[in-house]
Residue frames as qw, qx, qy, qz and C-alpha x, y, z in Angstrom:
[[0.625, -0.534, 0.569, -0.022, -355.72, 71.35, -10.78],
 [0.835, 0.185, 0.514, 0.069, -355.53, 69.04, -13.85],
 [0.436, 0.856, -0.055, 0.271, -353.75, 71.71, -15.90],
 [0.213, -0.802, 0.510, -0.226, -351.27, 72.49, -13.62],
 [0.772, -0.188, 0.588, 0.152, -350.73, 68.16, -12.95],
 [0.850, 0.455, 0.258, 0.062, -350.37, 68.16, -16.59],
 [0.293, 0.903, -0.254, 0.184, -348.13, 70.76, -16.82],
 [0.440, -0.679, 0.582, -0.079, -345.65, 69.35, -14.36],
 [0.893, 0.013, 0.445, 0.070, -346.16, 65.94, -15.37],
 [0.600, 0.749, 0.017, 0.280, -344.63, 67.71, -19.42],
 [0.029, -0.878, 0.462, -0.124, -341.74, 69.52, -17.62],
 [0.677, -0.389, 0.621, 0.070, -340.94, 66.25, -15.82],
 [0.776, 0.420, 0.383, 0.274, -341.11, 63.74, -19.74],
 [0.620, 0.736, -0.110, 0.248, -339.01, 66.78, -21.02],
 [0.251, -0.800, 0.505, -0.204, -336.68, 66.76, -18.34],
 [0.684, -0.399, 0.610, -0.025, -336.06, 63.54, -18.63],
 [0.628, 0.756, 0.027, 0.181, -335.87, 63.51, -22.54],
 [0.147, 0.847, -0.450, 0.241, -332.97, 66.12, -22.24],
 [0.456, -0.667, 0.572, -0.139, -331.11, 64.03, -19.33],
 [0.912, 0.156, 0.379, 0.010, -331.77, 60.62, -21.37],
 [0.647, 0.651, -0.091, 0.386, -330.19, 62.37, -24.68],
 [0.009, -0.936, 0.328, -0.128, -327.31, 63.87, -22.38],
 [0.559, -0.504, 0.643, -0.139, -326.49, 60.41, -21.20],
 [0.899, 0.261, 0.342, 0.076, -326.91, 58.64, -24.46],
 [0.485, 0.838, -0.139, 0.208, -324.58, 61.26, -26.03],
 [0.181, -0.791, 0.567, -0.140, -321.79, 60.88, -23.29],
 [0.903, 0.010, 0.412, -0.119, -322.31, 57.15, -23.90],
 [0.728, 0.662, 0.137, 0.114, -321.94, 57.57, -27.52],
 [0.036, 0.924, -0.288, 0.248, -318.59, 59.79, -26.58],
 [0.603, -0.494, 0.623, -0.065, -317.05, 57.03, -24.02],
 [0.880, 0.293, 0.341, -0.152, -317.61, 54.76, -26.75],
 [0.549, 0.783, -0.120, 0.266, -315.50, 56.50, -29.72],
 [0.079, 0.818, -0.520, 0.234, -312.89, 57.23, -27.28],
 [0.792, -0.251, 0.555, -0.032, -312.60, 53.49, -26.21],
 [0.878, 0.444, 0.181, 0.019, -312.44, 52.62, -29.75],
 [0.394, 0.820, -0.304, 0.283, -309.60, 55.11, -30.46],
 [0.534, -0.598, 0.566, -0.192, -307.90, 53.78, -27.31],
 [0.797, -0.098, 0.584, 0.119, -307.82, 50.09, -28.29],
 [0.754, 0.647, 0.070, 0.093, -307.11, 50.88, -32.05],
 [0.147, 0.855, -0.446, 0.220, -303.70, 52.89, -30.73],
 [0.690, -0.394, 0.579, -0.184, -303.38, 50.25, -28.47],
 [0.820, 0.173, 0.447, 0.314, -302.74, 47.36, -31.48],
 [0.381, 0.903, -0.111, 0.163, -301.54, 49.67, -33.61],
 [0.172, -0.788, 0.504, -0.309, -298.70, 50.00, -31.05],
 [0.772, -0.283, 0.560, -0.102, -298.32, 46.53, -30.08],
 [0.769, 0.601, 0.113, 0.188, -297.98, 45.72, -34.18],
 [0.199, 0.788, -0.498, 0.304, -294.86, 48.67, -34.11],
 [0.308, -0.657, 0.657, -0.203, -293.43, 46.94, -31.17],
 [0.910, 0.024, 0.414, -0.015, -293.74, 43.25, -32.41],
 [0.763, 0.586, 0.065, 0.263, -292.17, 44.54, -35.59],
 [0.559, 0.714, -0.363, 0.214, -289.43, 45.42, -34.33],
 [0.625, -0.530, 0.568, -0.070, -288.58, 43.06, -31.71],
 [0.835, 0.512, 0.188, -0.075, -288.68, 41.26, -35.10],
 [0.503, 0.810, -0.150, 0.259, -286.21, 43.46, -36.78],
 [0.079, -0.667, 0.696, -0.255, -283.50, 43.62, -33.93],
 [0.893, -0.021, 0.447, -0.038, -284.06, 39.37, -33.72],
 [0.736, 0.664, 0.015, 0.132, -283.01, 39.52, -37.71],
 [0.410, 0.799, -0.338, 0.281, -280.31, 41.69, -37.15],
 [0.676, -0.368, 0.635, 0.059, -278.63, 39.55, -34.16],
 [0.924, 0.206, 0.293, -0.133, -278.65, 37.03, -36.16],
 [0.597, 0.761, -0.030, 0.251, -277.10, 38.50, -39.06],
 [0.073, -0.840, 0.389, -0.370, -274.55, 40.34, -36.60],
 [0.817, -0.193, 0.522, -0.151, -274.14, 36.73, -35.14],
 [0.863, 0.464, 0.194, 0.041, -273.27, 35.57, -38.55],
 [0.304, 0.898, -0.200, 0.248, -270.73, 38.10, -39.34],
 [0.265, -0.814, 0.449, -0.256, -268.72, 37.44, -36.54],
 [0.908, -0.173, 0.381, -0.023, -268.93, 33.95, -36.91],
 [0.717, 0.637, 0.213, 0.187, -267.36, 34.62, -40.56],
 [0.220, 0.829, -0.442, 0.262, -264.70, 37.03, -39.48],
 [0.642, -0.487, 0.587, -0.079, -263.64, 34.58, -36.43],
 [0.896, 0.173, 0.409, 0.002, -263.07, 32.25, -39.22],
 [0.626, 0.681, -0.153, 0.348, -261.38, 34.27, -41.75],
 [0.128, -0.780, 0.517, -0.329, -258.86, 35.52, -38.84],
 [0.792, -0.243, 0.551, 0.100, -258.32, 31.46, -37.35],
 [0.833, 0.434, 0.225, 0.259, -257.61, 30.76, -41.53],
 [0.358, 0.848, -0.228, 0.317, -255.22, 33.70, -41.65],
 [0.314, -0.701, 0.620, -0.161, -253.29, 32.88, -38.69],
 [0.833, -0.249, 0.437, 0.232, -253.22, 29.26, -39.41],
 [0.725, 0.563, 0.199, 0.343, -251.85, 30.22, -42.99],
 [0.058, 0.882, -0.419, 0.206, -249.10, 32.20, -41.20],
 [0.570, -0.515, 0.631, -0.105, -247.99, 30.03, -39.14],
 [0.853, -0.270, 0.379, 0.236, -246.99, 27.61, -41.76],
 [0.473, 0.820, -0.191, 0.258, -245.40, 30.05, -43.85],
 [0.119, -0.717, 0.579, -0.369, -243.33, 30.91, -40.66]]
């Protein structure tokens, strides 16, 4: 009877060995794919900061330009108008 408890009692410590390492390895697996999750995740938030950046700049600039042609075109028309 004590051979046969032992023996169960060993199936049961290696059955639960194996199920421990199946659940420390799907752990170990949720883990790495969180990491890669939040690393694309700023990654991506960096691309999209830089270039809410980059179209801010270029308003601007495009904001400038117009401010510079509205000016040369008010100086050319007053500089007709007292030719004529």
């Amino acid at each position: 009877m004590n051979a046969g408890a032992g023996q169960a009692i060993g199936g049961y410590q290696r059955g639960a060995a194996e199920a421990h390492g199946g659940v420390e390895k799907n752990y170990q697996q949720e883990l790495s794919a969180n990491k890669q999750i939040y690393v694309t995740q700023v990654v991506a938030a960096g691309q999209i900061r830089n270039a809410g950046l980059e179209a801010a700049k270029l308003r601007q600039a495009a904001a400038v330009i117009t401010q510079v042609g509205r000016e040369i075109s008010r100086g050319v028309g007053q500089g007709m108008r007292i030719r004529f």
